[in-house]
C-alpha positions in Angstrom: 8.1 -8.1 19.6 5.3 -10.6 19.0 1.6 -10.5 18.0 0.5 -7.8 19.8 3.1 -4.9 18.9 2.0 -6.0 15.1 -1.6 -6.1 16.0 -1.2 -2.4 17.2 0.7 -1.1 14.6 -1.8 -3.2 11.9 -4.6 -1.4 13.7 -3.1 1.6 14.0 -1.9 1.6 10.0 -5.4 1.0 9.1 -7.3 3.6 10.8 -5.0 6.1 9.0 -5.2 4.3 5.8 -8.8 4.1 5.6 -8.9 7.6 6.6 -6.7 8.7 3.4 -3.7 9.7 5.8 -1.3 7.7 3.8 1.6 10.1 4.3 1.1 9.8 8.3 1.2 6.3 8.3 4.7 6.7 6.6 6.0 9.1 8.8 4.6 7.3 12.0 4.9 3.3 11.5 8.0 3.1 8.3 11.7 2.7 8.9 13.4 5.4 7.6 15.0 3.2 4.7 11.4 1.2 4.5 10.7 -1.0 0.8 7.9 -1.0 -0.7 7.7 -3.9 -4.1 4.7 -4.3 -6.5 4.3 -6.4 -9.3 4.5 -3.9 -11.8 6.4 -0.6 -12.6 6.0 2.1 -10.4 6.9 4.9 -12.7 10.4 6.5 -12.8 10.9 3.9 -9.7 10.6 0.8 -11.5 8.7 -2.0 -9.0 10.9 -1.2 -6.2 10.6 1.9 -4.2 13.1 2.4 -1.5 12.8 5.1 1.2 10.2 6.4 3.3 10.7 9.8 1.7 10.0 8.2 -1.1 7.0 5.9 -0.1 5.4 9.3 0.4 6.4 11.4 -2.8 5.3 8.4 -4.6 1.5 7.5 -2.5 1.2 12.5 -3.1 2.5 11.6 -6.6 -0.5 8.9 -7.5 -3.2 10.7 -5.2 -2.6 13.7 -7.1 -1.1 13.7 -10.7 -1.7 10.4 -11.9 -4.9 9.6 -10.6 -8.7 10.1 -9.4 -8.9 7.8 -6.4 -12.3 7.1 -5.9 -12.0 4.5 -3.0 -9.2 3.0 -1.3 -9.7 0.8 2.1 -8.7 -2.0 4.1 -11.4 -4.6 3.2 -10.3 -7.6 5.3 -7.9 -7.4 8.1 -5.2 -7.6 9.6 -4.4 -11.0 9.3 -1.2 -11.5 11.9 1.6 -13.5 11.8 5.3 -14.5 12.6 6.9 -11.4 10.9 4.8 -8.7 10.5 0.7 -8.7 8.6 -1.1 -8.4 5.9 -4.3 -6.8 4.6 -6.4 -7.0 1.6 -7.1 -3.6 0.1 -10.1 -2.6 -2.4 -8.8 0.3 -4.9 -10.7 2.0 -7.4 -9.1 5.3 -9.1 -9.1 6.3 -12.4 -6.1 7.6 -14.4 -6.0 11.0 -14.9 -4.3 11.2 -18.6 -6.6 8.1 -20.1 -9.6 8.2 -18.2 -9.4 4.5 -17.3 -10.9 3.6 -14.2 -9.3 1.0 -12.3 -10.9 -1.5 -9.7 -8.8 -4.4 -8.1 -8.1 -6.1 -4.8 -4.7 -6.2 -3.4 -3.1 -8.1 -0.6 -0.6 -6.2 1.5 2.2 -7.8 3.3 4.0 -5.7 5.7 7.2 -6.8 7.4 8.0 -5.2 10.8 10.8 -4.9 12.8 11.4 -2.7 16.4 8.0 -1.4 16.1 8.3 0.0 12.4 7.0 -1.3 9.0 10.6 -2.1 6.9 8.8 -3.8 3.8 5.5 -4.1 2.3 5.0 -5.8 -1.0 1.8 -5.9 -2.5 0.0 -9.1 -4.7 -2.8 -8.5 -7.1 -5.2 -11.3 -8.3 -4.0 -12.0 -11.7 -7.5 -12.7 -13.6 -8.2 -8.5 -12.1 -5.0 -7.0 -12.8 -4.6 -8.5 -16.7 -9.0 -7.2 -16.8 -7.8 -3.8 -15.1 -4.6 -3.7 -17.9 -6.5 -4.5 -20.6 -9.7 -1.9 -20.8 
C-alpha cells in the first residue's frame, strides 16, 4: 500500500466528512477494532475510544446530545505520508448544557493499514484549546 491507496482513502474520508457523513466514513474506511486518542476526556470513554462501534456512538453522541455543531470541515488537506495522513480540521459547536460555543483547529492523524483507517489521534493548538476551556 503506498501513497496513492492513502491519497484515495484521504480523499474519499474527506468528502464524507465535510459532508457531515461522519458515521459513513466509519463504516466504510475504519478497522473494525479502529482507535481514536484526543488530548482530553472523551466523556465516559476517557481520551481513548476503541472500536468502530464506538467511533460512531461517540461522533451520534456529540452531534446530537452534547452539542450544536455549527461548522465542522477539512480546512487543509490531506497531507500524505509513510503511514497513513493527516488533516487539519476547523470546528465550531456549541455545548448544549452551558451554552459555550467552541471554535478551534485540530490536526488529524490517521494511521492506515490494508486499506482501512486503524488510528487517528487528534492535536489541538494549545494557546486555542486553554481560550476555548476557559470562556
Amino acid at each position: 500500500m503506498g501513497h496513492e491507496t492513502f491519497a484515495d482513502i484521504a480523499h474519499q474520508c474527506i468528502a464524507l466528512w465535510n459532508a457531515g457523513k461522519h458515521p459513513e466514513a466509519y463504516r466504510r474506511f475504519y478497522a473494525e477494532d479502529a482507535v481514536k486518542v484526543e488530548p482530553t476526556s472523551l466523556g465516559e470513554f476517557g481520551n481513548e475510544l476503541r472500536g468502530r462501534d464506538n467511533l460512531i456512538r461517540h461522533e451520534e453522541m456529540i452531534q446530537g446530545d452534547i452539542a450544536t455543531v455549527n461548522a465542522v470541515y477539512v480546512a487543509e488537506g490531506p497531507f500524505i505520508g509513510a503511514s497513513g495522513f493527516s488533516v487539519v480540521i476547523k470546528s465550531d459547536f456549541t455545548m448544549n448544557d452551558s451554552g459555550i460555543r467552541f471554535i478551534f483547529r485540530e490536526v488529524g492523524i490517521f494511521t492506515v493499514e490494508d486499506d482501512k483507517i486503524i488510528r487517528e489521534e487528534y492535536l489541538y493548538d494549545e494557546a486555542e484549546l486553554a481560550q476555548a476551556l476557559n470562556q
